[in-house]
N, C-alpha and C positions, 0 to 999 in steps of 0.2 A: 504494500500500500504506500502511496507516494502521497507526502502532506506536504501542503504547502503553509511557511511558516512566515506570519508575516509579525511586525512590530509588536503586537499584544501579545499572538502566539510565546514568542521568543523570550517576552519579558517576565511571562508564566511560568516559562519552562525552568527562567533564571531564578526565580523565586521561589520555585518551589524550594527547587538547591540549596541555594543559600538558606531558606531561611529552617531546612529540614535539616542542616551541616551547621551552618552558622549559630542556633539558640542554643544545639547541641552542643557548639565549642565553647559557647559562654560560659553556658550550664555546669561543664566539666571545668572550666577552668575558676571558677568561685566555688566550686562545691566546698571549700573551708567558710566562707560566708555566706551564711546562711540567708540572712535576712533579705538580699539584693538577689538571690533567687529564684527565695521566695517569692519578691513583689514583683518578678518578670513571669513567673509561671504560675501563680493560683489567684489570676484575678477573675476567676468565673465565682468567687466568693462577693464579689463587689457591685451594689444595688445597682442595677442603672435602667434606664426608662430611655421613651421616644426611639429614634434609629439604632441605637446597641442593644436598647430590649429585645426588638424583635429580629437582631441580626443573631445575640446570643441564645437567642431560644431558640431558633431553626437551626445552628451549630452543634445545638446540644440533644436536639431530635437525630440528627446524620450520626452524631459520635454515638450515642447509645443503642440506637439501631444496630439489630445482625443482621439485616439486609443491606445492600446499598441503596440509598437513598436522596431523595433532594427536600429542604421544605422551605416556605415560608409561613413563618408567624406576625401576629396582628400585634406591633408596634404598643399596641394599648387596646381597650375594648374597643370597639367597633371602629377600629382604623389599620387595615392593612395595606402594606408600603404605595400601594398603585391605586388610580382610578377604579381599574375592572381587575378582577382577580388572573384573566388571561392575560395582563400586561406582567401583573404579579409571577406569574407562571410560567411566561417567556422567556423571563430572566435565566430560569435557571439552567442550571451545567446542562447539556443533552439534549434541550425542549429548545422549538422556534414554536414563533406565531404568525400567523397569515392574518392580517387584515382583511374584514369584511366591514364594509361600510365604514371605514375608519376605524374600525375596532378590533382591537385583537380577541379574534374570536374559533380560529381555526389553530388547535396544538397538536405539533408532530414530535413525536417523543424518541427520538434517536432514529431519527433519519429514516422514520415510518408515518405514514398518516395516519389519522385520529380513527379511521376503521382496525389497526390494530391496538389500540389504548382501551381502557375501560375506566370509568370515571365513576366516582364512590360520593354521596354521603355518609359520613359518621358511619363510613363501612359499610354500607348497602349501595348496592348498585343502583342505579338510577337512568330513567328514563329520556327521551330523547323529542322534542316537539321537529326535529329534522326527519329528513325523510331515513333513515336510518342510525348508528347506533351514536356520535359521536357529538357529546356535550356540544351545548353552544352556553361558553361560559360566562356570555353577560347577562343570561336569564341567572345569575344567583350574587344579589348583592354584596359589594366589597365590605360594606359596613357590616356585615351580619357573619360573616364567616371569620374564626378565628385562626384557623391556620390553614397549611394545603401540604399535606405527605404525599410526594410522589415517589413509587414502589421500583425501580429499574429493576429487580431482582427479584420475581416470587417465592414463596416460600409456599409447603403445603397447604396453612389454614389461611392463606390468602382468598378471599370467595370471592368470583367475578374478576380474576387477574387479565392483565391482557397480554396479549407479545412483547410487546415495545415496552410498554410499564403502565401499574395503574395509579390514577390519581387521584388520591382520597380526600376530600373536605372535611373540615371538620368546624362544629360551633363551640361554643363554648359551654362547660358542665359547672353549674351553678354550685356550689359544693364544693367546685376548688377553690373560691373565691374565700377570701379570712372575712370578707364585711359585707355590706351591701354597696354597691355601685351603679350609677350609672351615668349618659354622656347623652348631650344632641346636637346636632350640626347641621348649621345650614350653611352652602355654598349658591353661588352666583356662577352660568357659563356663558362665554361669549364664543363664538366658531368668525375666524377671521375672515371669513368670506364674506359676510356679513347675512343682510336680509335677501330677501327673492321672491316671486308672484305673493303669495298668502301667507309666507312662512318668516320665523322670526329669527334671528340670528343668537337669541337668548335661550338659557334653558334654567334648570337650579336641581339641587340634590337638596334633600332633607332626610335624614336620618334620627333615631332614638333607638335608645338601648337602656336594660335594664335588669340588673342582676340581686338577687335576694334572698336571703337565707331566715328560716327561723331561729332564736334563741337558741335551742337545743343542738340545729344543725343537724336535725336529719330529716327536712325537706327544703330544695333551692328550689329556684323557681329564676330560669330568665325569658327576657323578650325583648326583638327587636325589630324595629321597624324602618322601610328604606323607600322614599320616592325619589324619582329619576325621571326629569322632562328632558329629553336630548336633542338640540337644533339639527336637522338632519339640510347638511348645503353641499353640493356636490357639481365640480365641472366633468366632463368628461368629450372627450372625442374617442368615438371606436369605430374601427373597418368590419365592414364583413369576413366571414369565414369561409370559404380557405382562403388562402391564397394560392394560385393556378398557373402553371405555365399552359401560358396560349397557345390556340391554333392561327391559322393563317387567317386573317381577316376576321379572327371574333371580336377582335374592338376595334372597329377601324382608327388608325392610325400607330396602333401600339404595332410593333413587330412578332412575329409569330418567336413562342418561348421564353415570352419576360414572363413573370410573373405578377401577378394584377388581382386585386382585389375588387368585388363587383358593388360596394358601395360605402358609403360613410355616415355618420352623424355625429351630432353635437348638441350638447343637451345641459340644461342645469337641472338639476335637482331639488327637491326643498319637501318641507316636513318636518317633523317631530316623531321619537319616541317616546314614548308613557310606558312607565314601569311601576308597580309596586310592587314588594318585598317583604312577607313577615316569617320570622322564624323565630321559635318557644319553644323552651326545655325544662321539662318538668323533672327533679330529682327527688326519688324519698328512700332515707336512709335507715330505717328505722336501728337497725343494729351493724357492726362488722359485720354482720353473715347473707346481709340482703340490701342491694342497690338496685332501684328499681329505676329508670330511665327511660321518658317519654319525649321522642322528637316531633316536631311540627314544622312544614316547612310548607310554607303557598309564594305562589308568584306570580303575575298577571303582568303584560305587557299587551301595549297597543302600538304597530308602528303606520304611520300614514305617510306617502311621499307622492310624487307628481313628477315623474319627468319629463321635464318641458323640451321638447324636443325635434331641431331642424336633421332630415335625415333625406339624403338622395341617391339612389341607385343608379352608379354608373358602370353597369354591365351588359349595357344594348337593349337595356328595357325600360322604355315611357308609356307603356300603354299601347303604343298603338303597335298593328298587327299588320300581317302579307294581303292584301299585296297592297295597302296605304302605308308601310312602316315607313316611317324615319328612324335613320339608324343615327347610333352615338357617332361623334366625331372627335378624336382626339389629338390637339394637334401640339406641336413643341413638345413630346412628350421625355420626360427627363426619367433616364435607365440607370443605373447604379452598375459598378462593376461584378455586383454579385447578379444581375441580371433581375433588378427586382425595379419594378414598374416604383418612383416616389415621385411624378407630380405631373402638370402641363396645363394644359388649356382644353376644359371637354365640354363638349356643345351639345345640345338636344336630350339633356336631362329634366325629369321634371320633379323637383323638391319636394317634400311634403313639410308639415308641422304636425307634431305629434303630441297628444296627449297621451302617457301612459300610468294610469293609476294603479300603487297597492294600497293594500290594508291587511296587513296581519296581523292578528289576533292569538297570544300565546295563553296555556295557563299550565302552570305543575304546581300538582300538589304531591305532598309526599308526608308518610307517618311512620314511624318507626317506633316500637315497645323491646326495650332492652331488659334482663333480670339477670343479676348477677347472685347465686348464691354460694357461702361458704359450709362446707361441711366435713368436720374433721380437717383433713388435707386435701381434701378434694375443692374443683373450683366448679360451680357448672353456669351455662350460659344458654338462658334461652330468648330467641330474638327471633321478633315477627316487626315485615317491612311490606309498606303497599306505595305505589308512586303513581300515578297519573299524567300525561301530557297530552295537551289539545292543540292542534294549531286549528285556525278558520283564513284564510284567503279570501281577498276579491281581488283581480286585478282586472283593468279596464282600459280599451284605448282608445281614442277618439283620433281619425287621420284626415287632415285636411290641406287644399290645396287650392291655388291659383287657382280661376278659370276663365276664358275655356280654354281647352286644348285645342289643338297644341300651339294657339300664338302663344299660350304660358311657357311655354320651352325656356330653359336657359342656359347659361355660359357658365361653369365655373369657374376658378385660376385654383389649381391642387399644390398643393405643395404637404407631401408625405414622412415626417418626421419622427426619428426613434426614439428620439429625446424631445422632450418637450410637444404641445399641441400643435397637431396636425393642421393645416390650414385652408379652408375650403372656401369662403370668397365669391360668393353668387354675385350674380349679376342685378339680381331685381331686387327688392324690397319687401323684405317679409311679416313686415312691421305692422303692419295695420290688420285687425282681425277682422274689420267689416269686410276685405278682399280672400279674404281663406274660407273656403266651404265645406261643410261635411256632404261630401260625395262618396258614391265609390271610385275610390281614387283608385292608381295601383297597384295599392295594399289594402283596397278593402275599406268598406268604410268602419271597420272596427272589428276587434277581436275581446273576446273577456275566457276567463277562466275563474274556477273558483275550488281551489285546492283544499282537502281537508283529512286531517293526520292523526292519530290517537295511541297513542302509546299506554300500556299499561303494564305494568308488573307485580306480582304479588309471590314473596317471599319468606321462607321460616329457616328456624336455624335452633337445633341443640347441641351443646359442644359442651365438653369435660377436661381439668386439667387435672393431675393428680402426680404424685413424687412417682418420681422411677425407682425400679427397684435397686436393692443395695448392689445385685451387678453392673448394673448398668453405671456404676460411679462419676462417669463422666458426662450424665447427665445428667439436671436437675430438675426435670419433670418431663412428663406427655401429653399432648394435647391429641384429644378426638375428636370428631364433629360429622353434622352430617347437614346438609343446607339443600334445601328445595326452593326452586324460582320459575315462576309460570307467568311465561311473557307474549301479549298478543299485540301486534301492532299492524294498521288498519291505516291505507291509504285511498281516498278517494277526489278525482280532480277532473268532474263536469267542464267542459269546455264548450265555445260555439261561436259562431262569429257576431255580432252586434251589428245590425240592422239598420238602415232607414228605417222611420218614422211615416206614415200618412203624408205630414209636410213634405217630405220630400229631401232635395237639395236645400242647404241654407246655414247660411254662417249664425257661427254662436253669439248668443245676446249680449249684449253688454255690462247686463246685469248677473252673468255668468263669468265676466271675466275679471283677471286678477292684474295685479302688476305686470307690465312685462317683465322678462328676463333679459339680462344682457348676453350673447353670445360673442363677444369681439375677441374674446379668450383663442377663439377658432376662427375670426375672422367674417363671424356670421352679421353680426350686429345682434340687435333686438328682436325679439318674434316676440309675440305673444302667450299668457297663461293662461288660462281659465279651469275653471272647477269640472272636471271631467264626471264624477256621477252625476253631480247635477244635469250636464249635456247629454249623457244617458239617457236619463229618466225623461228627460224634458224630448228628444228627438229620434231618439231611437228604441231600439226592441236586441232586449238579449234573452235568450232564454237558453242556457247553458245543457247539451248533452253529457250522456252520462257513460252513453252504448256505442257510440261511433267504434267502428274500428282501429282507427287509429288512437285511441284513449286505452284500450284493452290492457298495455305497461304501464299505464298508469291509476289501476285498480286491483287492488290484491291485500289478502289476508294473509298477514304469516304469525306464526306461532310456536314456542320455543317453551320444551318444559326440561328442565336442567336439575338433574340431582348427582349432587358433590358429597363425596366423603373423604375424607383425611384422617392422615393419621401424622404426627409431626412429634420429632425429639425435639428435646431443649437442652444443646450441649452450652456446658458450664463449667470449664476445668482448665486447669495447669498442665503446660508441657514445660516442668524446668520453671524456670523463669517467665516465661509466654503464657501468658493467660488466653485461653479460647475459648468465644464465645457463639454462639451459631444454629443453626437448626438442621434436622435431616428430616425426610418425609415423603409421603407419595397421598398424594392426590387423585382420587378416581369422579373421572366427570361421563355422566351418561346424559345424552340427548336425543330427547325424542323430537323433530323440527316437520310442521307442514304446512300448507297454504292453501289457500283456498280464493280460486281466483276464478277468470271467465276466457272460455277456449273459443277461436273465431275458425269459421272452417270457410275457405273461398270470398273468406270478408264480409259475414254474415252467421246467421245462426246459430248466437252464444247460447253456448250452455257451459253450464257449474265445470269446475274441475279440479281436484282435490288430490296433492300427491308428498309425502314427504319420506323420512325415513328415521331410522334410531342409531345411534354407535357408541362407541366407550372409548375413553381416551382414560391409559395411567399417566402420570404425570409427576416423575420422580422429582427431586430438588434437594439444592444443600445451600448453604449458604454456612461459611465461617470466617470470624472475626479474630485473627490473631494479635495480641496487644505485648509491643515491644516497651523496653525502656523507654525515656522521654516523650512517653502519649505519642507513640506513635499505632498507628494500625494500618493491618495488611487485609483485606478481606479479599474470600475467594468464593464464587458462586457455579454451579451447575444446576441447570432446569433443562427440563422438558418442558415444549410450551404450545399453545395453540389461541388461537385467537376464533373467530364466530365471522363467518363467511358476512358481507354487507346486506341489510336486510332486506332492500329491495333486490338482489343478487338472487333472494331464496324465492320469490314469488312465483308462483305456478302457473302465470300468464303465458296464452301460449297462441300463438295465431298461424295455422295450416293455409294453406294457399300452392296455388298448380300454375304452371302456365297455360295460354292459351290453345296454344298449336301442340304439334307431336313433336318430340325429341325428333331427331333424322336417323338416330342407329336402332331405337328399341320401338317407336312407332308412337310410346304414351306420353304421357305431357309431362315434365319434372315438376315434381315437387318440392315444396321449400315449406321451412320452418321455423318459428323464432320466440324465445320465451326468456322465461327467467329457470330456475334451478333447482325446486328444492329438494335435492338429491346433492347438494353440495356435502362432501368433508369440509372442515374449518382449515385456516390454514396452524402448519406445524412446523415448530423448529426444535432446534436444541439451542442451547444457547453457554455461553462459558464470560465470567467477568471476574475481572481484577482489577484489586484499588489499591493504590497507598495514600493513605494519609496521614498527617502528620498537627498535632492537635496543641494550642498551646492555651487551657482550660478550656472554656467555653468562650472567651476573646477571640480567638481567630484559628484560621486553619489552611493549610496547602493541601491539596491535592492531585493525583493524577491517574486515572482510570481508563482501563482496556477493555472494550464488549465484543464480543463473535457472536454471531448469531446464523446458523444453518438454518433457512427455510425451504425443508423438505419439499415443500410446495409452493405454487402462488395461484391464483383463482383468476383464471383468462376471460374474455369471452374470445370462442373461438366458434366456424364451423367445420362440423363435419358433413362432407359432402355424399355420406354411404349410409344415413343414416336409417335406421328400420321405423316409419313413419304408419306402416300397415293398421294401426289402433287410430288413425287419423284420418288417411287418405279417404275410406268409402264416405266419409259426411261432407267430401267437397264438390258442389255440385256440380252438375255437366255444362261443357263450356257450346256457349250458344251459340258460336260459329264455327264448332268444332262438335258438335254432336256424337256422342257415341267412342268418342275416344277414354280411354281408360287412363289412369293419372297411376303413375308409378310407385307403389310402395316405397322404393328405397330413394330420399331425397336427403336435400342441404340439411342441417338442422344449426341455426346459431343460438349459441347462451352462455351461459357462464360456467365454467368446468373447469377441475383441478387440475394445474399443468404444473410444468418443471420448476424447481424456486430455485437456489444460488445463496451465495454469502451474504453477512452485512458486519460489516465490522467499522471500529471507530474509536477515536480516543480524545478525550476529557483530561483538560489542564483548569484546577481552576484555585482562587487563594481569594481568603476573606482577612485582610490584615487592615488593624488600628494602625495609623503610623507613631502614634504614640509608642509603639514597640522596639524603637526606633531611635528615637528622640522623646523628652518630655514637651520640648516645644512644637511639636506636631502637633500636641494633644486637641481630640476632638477630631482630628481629618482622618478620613480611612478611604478603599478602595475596593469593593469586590468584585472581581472579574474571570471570565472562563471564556476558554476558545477548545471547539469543539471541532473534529474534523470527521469526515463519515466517508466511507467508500463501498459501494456494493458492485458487485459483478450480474444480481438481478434486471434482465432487460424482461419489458413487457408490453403487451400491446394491447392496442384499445380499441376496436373500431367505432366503437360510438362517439368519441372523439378525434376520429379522422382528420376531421374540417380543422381542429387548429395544431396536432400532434400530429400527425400525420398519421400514417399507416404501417410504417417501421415501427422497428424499436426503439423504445423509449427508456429513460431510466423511473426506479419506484417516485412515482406522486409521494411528494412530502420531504422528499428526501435533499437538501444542502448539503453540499460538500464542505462547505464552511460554515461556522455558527459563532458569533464573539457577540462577548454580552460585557458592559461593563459600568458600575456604579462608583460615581464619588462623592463624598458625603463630608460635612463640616457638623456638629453639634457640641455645644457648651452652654452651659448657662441658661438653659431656655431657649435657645436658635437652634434654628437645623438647617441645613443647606444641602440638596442634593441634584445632582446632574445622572442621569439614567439613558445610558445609549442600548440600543441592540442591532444587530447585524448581521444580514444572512445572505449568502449566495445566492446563485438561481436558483430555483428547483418549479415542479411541473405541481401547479396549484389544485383543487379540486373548488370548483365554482357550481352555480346553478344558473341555465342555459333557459332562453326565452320560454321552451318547452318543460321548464319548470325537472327536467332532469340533472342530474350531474354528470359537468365533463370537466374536464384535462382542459389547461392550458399551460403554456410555458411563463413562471411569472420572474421579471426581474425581479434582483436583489435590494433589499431594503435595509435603508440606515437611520432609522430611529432613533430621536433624540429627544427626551421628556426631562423637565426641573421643575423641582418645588424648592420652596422657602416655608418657613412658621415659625412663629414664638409663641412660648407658652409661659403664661407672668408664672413666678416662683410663687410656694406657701410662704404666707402673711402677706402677699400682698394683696391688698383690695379687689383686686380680679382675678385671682387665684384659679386654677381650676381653668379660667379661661383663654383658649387659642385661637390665633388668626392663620390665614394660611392661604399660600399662592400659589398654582400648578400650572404647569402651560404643558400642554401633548404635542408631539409633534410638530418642535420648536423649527424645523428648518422646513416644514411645508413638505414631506417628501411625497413623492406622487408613487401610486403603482399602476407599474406598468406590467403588458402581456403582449408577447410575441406568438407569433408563428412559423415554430423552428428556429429563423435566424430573427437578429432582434432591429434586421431593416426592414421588417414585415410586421411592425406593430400590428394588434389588435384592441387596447385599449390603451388610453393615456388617463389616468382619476387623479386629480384634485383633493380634497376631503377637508383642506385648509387645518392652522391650528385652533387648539382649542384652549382657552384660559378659564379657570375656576378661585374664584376667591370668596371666600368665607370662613367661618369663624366654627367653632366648637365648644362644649361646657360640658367637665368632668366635674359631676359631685359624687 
């Protein structure tokens, strides 16, 4: 594996070194004075609060773990380090984050995407309001979560592990608490883009929290509460997909073999999210021998946006048709040396203005009932968990245009850029909404959809610990357990196109319209806003199907019932000197998975169809923790491991179809296939890691870790073209200009199926040092920083992503070859100061495409740059208790961007602007 090692890399490398050599020489070289030591090496004894509390408690979760692990802790009650807890989570050694809507909200956890992760509350798995398994982490408020353990390493009684690692939430347990407490906070946001049509450039967070114990202390009780209005401003310019090398004369004037994109747009955005957040933890203690623990967790989200939208297809389509066509005319056209069509002069296009409305609608609720009882030396634990997620969609588009045709025609001047907004420059004036109609234009006078998702899970769990026997010496107890999870999730997405009205042709009212937007960003100028349900309601006719054929992928039941048993050592012993600390164990996971979805036969004729299967998977594991002199440790891991095929992957969807004529060798007509799978294996690997680190109390730490990971498999879609379709073929009807011809049993069949996997290996440099370590005049400045390098030999292919990945091989979605994350921090006296960058390579992103499916794109590398400030007055002063506080996100505006293959073939250029928050807090 070749790494490339750039300035942070090196500096990592250098530090760990030294400071894994150099505390050691000090150490050794005073060991007659004691005292100067002492006060170099046991300051995890020493109170501290704001940025070291919460730096020292996630150091002190990694060191006492016998897994390898990452965490962040919440700074104080309802404040952890970030905005969103996926900013929180990005940070760390191993994990990137993909931006969605400006929001880090897509985690890939060692150079796998978030289909192999699995994401926990308070240790139960948890549901997914996505179209399949993978958190979207800004449904669970920063305020309200007290820390985040992520697992790189499973162990037996791990339940709901993933491949890559799992990542546990956790609240806080009212009970640990010595008093009563609680905080409120309000901030202020501003998004620098500012205002647009209806939409505000402002937003605000409110939060409360509240922790509470009885006198006796054996019932706590907390709760907290979090709202979140979020200005939603967004530029963007994006091309069509693919990009194409030409034929001869398909665009006049381009040369046959460039490559050419067949249209473009530009669009502002605007909106608001609405969120709120409660979560309560009920504690009753009554004795040591019984802890009883009740979780609660709801969440409701509302997002509304309108992309305001100038968009022109320039791939020889205006509407009109043979033998009256006017064709495109492209003249001065500007070629790149990689043969990629970036700009010119193109004539006889006809623009549109776009209204595109969402509304999505989230909600999860989740409960969990925990019992811990003591008996004798025995431990037992029994836990019952239920979770719920809903999504509801509407999305909506209103297309409008010049008229008439085609004296509407226009000119544009292109200019195609890989950096920065592409530039597109119409001729006419698009400004005035009394001259734009809703017609059927050339996209139709409207499309809507109306997507709706439901996730459920219902969970139990009894588990026993109890001392190992006297042989066993080297280890210190046994854990058994045995956990059931019965999970159904239900996707359904009515579609249809939106209509003229009675009225007819006719521009939107005035009293329907909004600000304009500016597009000058793209060179458009101003077009017009207006309120698109209302245009709806007011002019047109949707009435959204449910049975179309083409909808059939996007209607299916799947269902998963998973029973885990373990069995897990707890080694706890001395080699010599080496203290070893660790787990052995094997893990037995059996699933029974089916779906229940709608079979189309010749593009007609749905009927039910119901198919899945059962298997068992053992699942060995070790993990140990070897503890050398001067805090240092060596941990070593082996697993077996498997992750859960993507849930729209399992869907029993499945649609038969023949061609029209006879083959020319066999006489019958071929058959073709295409579905989803629920006949998949999960994917499996084995997996091997090493760490050294190197600890100096709970203050600070070097590290440096090595993962391999075998996956035995990988889950393609692929087809096969010899497929046995005979259970298919007789329901498809006879072809009506071919009469009496027989359609072939053995056809294409494509879906998703266990193909060949390959390596993934990677290594983790990362150091959390005070500089006070150092120097005493540093005191208060620190640094925490990792650089992450990843490599796989995994190629895979996608065809449902063609259009922007092409049709080769591609490397694993999610995966960065490079990963650097780093924090610099100032606190004393009540100030805190920190600067927060992150950084990642290419890698091949996973998005949701107009059709409301998931695909592939190639997304540039992102450098993130986020600072906060706050002061918190001291005890006795008059404002005690109370903080102010300033964040800014995405302090240098960075855009993401998406390619096609090579990155002179943009596909998207976003905008998302910064975002500032100021506000204040109160701890009583």
């Amino acid at each position: 594996m070749h790494f490339k090692r750039n300035l942070l890399s090196a500096a990592l490398a250098s530090a760990i070194a030294l400071t894994a050599t150099g505390v050691q020489a000090q150490t050794a070289t005073t060991a007659t004075d004691t005292a100067p030591a002492n006060d170099a090496t046991e300051l995890d004894t020493v109170v501290v609060t704001g940025i070291r509390r919460g730096i020292e408690s996630a150091i002190s979760v990694k060191r006492e773990s016998t897994s390898i692990v990452e965490a962040v802790s919440a700074e104080d009650i309802g404040k952890l380090p970030d905005v969103s807890i996926g900013e929180s989570i990005g940070r760390l050694p191993g994990l990137a984050a993909q931006r969605v809507a400006g929001r880090a909200q897509v985690i890939s956890v060692r150079g796998l995407s978030p289909d192999f992760s699995t994401t926990t509350l308070n240790g139960r798995e948890m549901v997914s309001t996505g179209d399949n398994r993978s958190v979207e982490f800004d449904q669970y408020p920063s305020e309200l979560v007290a820390g985040v353990t992520v697992y790189k390493t499973p162990d037996a009684g791990l339940i709901g592990q993933g491949l890559s690692g799992t990542i546990d939430m956790q609240t806080v347990r009212p009970l640990s608490f010595d008093a009563p407490v609680g905080t409120v906070g309000v901030r202020g946001q501003r998004n620098s883009l500012g205002a647009a049509a209806d939409s505000s450039a402002y937003g605000e967070r409110i939060n409360a929290s509240y922790i509470t114990q009885n006198a006796a202390r054996t019932f706590g009780f907390s709760i907290g509460y979090s709202h979140t209005t979020t200005p939603i401003q967004e530029n963007q310019v994006g091309l069509y997909e693919p990009w194409q090398a030409i034929g001869d004369n398909w665009r006049p004037g381009v040369p046959s073999g460039t490559f050419y994109s067949d249209g473009i747009k530009a669009l502002r955005r605007t909106g608001e999210t609405k969120r709120d957040g409660v979560m309560a933890t009920l504690q009753f203690r009554p004795s040591n021998a019984w802890t009883s623990t009740l979780d609660l967790f709801h969440s409701e989200a509302e997002q509304v946006d309108t992309a305001n939208q100038f968009e022109v297809h320039i791939g020889d389509y205006n509407g009109t048709n043979d033998p009256d066509k006017i064709r495109l005319i492209v003249t001065n056209p500007s070629i790149n040396g990689n043969n990629t069509f970036t700009g010119g002069t193109v004539g006889n296009v006809y623009p549109l203005v776009r209204g595109m409305y969402n509304k999505r609608e989230d909600e999860i609720n989740a409960f969990g009932w925990n019992n811990e009882f003591t008996t004798g030396q025995a431990r037992i634990i029994a836990d019952i968990g239920w979770s719920r997620a809903k999504r509801d969609e509407l999305n909506l588009e209103n297309n409008t245009q010049l008229l008439p045709s085609p004296q509407q025609f226009d000119t544009l001047q292109l200019q195609l850029r890989n950096s920065g907004f592409s530039q597109i420059n119409p001729g006419r004036d698009y400004s005035d909404p009394s001259s734009l109609y809703l017609s059927n234009t050339i996209y139709g006078s409207g499309y809507g959809k109306v997507p709706n998702v439901v996730d459920e899970l219902r969970t139990g769990k009894l588990a026993a610990s109890f001392p190992a026997p006297a042989f066993l010496s080297w280890m210190s107890d046994i854990d058994v357990g045995l956990n059931y999870a019965d999970r159904e999730k239900n996707k359904r997405q009515p579609e249809g196109n939106i209509n003229l009205g009675a009225q007819g042709v006719t521009a939107i009212a005035s009293d329907l319209q909004y600000r304009p937007v500016d597009l000058s960003f793209a060179g458009v100028g101003y077009i017009p806003s207006w309120n698109v349900p209302a245009a709806v309601a007011r002019y047109m006719i949707f009435q959204p199907n449910a049975d179309a054929d083409y909808l059939v992928a996007k209607s299916w039941d799947v269902r998963e019932k998973t029973t885990t048993a373990y069995l897990r050592g707890n080694i706890n012993t001395d080699w010599g000197n080496v203290s070893v600390r660790g787990n052995a164990g094997v893990q037995v996971q059996r699933v029974d998975q089916s779906s229940d979805a709608i079979r189309l036969s010749g593009g007609g004729d749905p009927q039910p169809i119901h198919m899945g299967k059962t298997f068992t998977d053992v699942l060995p594991s070790m993990n140990l923790a070897f503890g050398f002199d001067n805090d240092q440790t060596l941990r070593v891991a082996l697993a077996k491991q498997v992750a859960r095929p993507r849930v729209d992957q399992l869907r029993a969807s499945l649609e038969v179809s023949a061609s029209d004529g006879p083959d020319q060798d066999n006489g019958l007509r071929n058959s073709f296939a295409s579905g989803g799978n629920p006949l998949l294996d999960p994917w499996r690997a084995y997996a091997f890691d090493v760490s050294y680190e190197k600890y100096f109390g709970t203050k600070a730490y070097v590290a440096a870790a090595y993962f391999y990971k075998d996956l035995r498999n990988y889950i393609y879609t692929q087809t096969d073209p010899f497929y046995d379709l005979s259970a298919y073929t007789p329901d498809i009807p006879p072809s009506t200009n071919n009469p009496g011809i027989g359609v072939d049993p053995i056809g294409s069949y494509t879906r998703p199926v266990n193909g060949e996997g390959g390596t993934l290996q990677g290594l983790e440099l990362t150091a959390s040092l005070p500089f006070d370590m150092f120097s005493e005049a540093l005191q208060g400045f620190g640094v925490i920083a990792s650089a992450t390098f990843n490599d796989s030999n995994i190629q895979i292919r996608d065809p449902e992503s063609a259009s922007s990945v092409g049709a080769g091989d591609i490397d694993l979605p999610g995966l960065s070859k490079r990963v650097y994350n780093l924090t610099v921090y100032f606190e004393k006296n009540g100030f805190e100061a920190r600067v927060n960058q992150r950084r990642r390579s290419d890698f091949i992103g996973e998005i949701g495409n107009f059709n409301g499916n998931r695909t592939l794109r190639y997304v540039v590398g992102e450098n993130i740059t986020d600072a906060q400030v706050s002061y918190s007055f001291p005890e006795g002063h008059a404002l005690s208790g109370l903080s102010v506080l300033l964040q800014a996100s995405n302090l240098t505006d960075e855009a993401y961007q998406t390619y096609a293959g090579t990155k002179d073939r943009p596909l998207e250029y976003v905008e998302w602007g910064r975002s500032y928050l100021l506000g204040v807090s109160y701890k009583f």
